[in-house]
C-alpha positions as CSV (number, residue, x, y, z in Angstrom):
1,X,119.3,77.5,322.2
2,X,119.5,81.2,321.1
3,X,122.8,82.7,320.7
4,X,123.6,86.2,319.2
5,X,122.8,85.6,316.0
6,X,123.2,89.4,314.5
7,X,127.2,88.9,314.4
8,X,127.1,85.6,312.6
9,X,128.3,85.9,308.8
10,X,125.7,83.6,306.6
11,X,127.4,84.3,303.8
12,X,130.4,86.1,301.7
13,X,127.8,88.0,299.3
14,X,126.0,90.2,301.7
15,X,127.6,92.9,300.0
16,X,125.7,92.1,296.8
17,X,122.8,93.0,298.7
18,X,123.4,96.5,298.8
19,X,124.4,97.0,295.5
20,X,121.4,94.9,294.0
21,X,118.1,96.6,296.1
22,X,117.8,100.3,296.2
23,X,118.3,102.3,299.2
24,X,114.8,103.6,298.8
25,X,113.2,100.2,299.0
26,X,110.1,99.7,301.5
27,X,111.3,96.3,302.8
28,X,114.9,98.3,303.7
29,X,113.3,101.2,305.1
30,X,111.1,99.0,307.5
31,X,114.2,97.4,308.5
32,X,116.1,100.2,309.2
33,X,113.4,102.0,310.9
34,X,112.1,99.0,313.3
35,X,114.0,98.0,316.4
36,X,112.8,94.1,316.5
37,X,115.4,93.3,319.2
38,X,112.1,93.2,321.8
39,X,111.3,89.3,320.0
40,X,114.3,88.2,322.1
41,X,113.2,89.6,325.3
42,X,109.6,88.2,324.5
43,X,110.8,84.7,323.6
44,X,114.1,84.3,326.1
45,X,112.2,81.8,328.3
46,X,111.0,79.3,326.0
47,X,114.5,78.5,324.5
48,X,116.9,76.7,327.1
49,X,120.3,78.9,327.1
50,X,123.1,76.0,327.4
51,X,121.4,72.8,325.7
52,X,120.1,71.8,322.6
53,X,121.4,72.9,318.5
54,X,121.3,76.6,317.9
55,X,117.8,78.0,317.0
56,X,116.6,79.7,313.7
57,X,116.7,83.7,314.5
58,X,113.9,83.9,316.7
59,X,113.7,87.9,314.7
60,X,113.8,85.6,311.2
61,X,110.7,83.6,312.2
62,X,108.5,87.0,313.3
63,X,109.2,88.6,309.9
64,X,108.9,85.5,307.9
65,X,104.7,85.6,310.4
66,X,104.0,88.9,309.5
């Protein structure tokens, strides 16, 4: 089951992450730059919409591939 997933809080240290990696750092810059929203249009008919536990971030998995 996917869900919205980008408005869940995983944890009450994300702000650590901006103080800790640069603003100038590749990994940010690619994020920032790359719209990946199109993996949930890709994928939205092989995850059942009402049934089943909540799926890792379908946006996760692809970055975690390439």
């Amino acid at each position: 089951m996917i869900q919205n997933q980008q408005s869940m809080i995983f944890s009450p240290f994300m702000a650590i992450y901006d103080l800790v990696v640069p603003k100038d750092n590749l990994l940010r810059n690619i994020n920032d730059l790359i719209d990946f929203s199109f993996v949930y249009d890709v994928l939205k008919d092989k995850y059942c919409h009402d049934n089943g536990r909540n799926a890792v971030d379908p946006i996760r998995m692809f970055k975690y591939y390439c």
